[in-house]
C-alpha positions in Angstrom: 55.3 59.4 -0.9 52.3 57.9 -1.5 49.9 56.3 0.7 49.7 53.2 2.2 46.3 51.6 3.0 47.4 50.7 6.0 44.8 50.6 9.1 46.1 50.5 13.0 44.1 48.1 15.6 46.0 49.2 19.0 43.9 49.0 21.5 44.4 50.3 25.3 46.0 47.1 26.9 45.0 48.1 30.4 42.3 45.6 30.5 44.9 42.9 31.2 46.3 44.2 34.0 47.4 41.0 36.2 45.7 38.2 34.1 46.6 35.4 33.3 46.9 35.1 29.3 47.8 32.0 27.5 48.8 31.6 24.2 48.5 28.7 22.2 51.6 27.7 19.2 53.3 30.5 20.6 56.2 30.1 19.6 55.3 31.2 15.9 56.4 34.5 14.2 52.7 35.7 15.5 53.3 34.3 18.5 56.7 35.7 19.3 55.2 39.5 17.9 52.6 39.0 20.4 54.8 38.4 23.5 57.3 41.3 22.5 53.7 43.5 22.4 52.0 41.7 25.6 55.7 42.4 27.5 56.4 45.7 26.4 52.8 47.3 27.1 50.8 45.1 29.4 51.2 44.2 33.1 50.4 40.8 32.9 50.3 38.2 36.1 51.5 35.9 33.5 51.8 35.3 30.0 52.4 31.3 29.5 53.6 30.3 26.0 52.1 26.8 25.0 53.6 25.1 22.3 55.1 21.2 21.3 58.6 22.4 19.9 61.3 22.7 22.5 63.5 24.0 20.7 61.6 26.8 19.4 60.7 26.9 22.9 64.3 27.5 24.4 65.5 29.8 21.6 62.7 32.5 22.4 63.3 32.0 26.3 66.8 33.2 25.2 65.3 35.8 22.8 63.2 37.6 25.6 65.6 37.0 28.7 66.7 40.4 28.7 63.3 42.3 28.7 62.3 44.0 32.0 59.2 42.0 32.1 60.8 38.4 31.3 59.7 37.1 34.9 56.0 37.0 34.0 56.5 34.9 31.4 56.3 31.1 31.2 56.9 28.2 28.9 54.9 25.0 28.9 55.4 21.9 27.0 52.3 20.6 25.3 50.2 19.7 22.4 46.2 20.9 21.9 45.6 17.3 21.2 46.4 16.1 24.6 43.3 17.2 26.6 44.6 16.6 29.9 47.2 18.1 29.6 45.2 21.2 28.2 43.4 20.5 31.8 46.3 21.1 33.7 48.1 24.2 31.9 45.0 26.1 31.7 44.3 26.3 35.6 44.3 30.1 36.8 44.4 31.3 32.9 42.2 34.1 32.4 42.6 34.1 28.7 43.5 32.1 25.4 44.7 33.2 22.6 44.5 30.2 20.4 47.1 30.5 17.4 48.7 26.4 17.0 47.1 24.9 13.9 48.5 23.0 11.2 48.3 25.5 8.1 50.2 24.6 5.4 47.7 23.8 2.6 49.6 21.5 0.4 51.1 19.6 3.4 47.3 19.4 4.9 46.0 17.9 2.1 48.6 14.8 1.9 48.1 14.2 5.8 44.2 15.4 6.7 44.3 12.8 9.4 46.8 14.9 11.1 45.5 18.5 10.3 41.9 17.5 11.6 43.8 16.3 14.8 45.6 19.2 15.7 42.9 22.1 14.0 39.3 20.4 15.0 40.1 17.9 17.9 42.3 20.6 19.3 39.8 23.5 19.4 37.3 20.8 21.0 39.5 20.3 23.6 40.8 23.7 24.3 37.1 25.1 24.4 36.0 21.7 26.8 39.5 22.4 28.9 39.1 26.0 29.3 35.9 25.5 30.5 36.2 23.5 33.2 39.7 25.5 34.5 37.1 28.8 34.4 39.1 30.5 31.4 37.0 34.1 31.0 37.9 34.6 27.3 39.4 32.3 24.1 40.0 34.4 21.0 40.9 32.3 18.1 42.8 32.7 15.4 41.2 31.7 12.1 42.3 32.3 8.5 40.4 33.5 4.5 40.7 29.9 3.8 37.5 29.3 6.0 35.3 30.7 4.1 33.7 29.1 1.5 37.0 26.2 1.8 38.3 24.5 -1.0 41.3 23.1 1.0 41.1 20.3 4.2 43.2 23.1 5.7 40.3 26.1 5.1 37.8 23.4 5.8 39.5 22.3 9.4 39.3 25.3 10.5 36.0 26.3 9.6 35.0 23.3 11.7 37.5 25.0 14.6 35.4 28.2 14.0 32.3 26.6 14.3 33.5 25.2 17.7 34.4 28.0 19.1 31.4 30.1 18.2 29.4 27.4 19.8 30.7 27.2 22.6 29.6 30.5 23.6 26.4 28.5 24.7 28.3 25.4 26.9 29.6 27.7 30.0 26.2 27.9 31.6 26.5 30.6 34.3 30.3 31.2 34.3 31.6 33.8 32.6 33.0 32.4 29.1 33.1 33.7 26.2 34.8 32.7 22.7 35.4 34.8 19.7 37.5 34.0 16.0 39.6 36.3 14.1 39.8 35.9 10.5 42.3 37.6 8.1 44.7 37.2 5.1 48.1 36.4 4.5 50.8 37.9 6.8 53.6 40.0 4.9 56.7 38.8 5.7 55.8 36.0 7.9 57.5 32.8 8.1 56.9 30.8 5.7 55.0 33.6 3.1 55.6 34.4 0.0 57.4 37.7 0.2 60.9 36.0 2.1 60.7 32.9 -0.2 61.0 35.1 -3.2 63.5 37.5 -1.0 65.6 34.0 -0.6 65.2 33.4 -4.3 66.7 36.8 -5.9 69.5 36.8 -2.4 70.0 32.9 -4.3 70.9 34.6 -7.5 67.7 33.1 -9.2 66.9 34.1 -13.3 63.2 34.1 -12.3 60.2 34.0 -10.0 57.9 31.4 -9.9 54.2 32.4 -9.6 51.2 30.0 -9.3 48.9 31.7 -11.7 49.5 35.5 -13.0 45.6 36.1 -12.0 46.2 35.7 -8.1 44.9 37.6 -5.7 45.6 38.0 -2.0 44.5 39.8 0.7 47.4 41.5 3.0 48.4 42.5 6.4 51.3 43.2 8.9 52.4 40.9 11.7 52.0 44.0 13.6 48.4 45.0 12.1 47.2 41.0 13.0 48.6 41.2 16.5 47.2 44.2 17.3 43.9 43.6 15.9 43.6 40.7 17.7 44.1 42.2 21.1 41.6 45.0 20.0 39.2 42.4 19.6 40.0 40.2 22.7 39.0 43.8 24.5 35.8 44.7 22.4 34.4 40.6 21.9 31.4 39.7 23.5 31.1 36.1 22.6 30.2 34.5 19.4 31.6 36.6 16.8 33.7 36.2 13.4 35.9 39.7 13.3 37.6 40.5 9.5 40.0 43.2 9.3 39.3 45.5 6.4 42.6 45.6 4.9 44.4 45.7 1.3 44.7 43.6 -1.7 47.3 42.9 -4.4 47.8 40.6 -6.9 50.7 37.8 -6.5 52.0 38.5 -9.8 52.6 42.4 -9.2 54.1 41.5 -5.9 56.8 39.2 -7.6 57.3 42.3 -10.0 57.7 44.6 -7.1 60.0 42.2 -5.6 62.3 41.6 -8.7 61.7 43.7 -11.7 64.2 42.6 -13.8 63.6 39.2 -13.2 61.3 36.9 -15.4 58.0 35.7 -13.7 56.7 31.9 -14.8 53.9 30.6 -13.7 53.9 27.3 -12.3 49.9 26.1 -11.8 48.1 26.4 -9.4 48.8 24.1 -5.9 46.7 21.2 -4.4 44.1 22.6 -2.7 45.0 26.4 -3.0 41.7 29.5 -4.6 42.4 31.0 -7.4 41.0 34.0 -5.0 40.4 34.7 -1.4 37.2 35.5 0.2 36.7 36.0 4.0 32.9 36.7 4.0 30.9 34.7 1.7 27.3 36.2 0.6 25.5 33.8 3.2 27.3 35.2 5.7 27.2 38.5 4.4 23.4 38.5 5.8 24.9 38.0 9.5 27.2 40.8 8.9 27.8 44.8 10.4 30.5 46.6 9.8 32.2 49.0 11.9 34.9 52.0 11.0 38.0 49.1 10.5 36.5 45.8 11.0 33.0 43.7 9.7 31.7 41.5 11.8 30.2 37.8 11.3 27.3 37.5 14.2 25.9 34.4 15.0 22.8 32.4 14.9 22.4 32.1 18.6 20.0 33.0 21.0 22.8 34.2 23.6 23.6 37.1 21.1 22.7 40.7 20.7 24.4 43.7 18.7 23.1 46.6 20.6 26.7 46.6 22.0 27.6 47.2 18.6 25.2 49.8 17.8 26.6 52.1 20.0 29.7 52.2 18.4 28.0 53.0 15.2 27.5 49.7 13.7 25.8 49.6 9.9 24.4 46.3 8.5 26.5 45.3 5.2 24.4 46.2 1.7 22.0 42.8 0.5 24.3 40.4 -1.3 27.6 41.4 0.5 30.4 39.2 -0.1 34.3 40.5 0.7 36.6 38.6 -1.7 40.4 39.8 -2.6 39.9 39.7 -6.3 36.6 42.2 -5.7 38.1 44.5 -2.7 37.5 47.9 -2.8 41.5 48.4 -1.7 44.5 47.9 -3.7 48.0 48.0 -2.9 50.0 49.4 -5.4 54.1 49.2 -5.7 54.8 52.0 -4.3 52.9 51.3 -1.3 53.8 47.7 -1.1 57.3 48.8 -1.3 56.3 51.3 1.8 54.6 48.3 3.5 58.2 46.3 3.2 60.1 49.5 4.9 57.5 49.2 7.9 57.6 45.3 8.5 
């Protein structure tokens, strides 16, 4: 068996011992992981799941009903656009996790009016909200896209970033601090790659479609992004950009992997989509350390320091640093993608 590079973010989830934590578009596949791993190994006050979709909303109610821990958990109708009603959910929340965005790249560029709605007015009004209901913590989930963004989707949320890092400074003497999380595409996540060519060979298809044979991507788990965001939601101090250091693979070997006997066509590339990813651009590479599993983007503020950071052996990233898929130092191969696909 070979082996996968495959890195593991738990963190000890005593720290939320009866808190409040709120989750934003929870009723996503990272959402719903994150409740299964909140209710299984946390003993939350309450874990409230915010989200517009009630549907989505009733169908994981029914999903979790039988867990042991089911009575902490609450669902509340509502949109990150609606700032009063952001005011009244987040009273007694310790902390955010903030995963509703618009994100689909092709769909954001035909309606930017509506991803800049949802991905910049929203995290305006979450970090204004949360601040006057006395929220601790916000973690936020970002994506590769923001760096460097070619797309209104990567560029929205570079904005939301931006927001979030800033606000670090608007909670005057309250304790409040935000952080952003930043990684690549999810494996097996809905809406990915991996089950829409699963759904094309199960649809007895003669070939794959690929946008360009040259692709690159970076990769991680459902569990691996949950859990590293919960690691950082312990560890953050306020202002920071975290990046998991995780795998690689090309688009075209993953189609291969996928369906071997199939033919693969490429189909061009779409509407606002890289030809590569990159999650730390050089400029930002100067603001960067990196730890054992993780880099870190610091910011430009005054209310920063890393000397929490140097104790847990922080290094500064070489001159010129830049961590891009198509350049990563880690590769997935088939066997281990085909490993990776056993474990999700």
């Amino acid at each position: 068996m070979s082996k996968i590079i495959i890195r593991s973010f738990e963190t000890d989830l005593g720290f939320l011992k009866d808190k409040t934590l709120f989750i934003t578009g929870g009723t996503g596949s990272f959402g719903k992981m994150l409740t299964q791993t909140l209710l299984d190994g946390a003993k939350l006050h309450r874990l409230i799941i915010f989200s517009r979709d009630e549907l989505k909303q009733y169908e994981m109610e029914q999903s979790f009903a039988g867990h042991p821990n089911f009575r902490c958990l609450r669902f509340f109708i509502g949109d990150v656009r609606d700032r009063n009603r952001l005011d009244m959910a987040l009273r007694g929340v310790d902390y955010v996790i903030h995963a509703a965005a618009l994100k689909h790249v092709p769909i954001a560029e035909y309606n930017p009016f509506e991803c800049i709605k949802t991905n910049v007015f929203g995290a305006q009004n979450l970090a204004e909200a949360a601040i006057n209901c006395g929220v601790k913590k916000i973690i936020a989930l970002s994506t590769d896209k923001a760096a460097s963004p070619l797309n209104l989707y990567g560029a929205s949320k570079l904005a939301s970033d931006k927001i979030f890092v800033a606000a670090n400074a608007l909670g005057g003497s309250q304790e409040f601090s935000c952080a952003v999380v930043r990684y690549g595409n999810v494996l097996g996540s809905r809406g990915s790659v991996v089950p829409f060519f699963k759904k094309l060979i199960a649809d007895g298809t003669d070939h794959l479609p690929v946008t360009d044979i040259r692709m690159t991507r970076f990769w991680i788990t459902l569990r691996q992004g949950v859990d590293f965001v919960l690691s950082n939601l312990n560890m953050m101090q306020g202002g920071e950009i975290y990046i998991p250091k995780i795998p690689s693979m090309k688009v075209f070997d993953m189609a291969r992997s996928l369906g071997p006997d199939l033919e693969i066509r490429e189909v061009g590339i779409r509407p606002g989509e890289k030809l590569h990813e990159q999650m730390i651009t050089r400029d930002d590479g100067r603001q960067t350390i990196a730890l054992k599993d993780r880099y870190i983007i610091t910011p430009q503020f005054n209310f920063w320091s890393d000397d929490y950071y140097l104790d847990q052996d922080a290094v500064k990233v070489p001159e010129d640093f830049d961590y891009a898929s198509d350049t990563n130092a880690e590769w997935l191969d088939d066997a281990q993608f085909r490993e990776l696909l056993e474990v999700i």
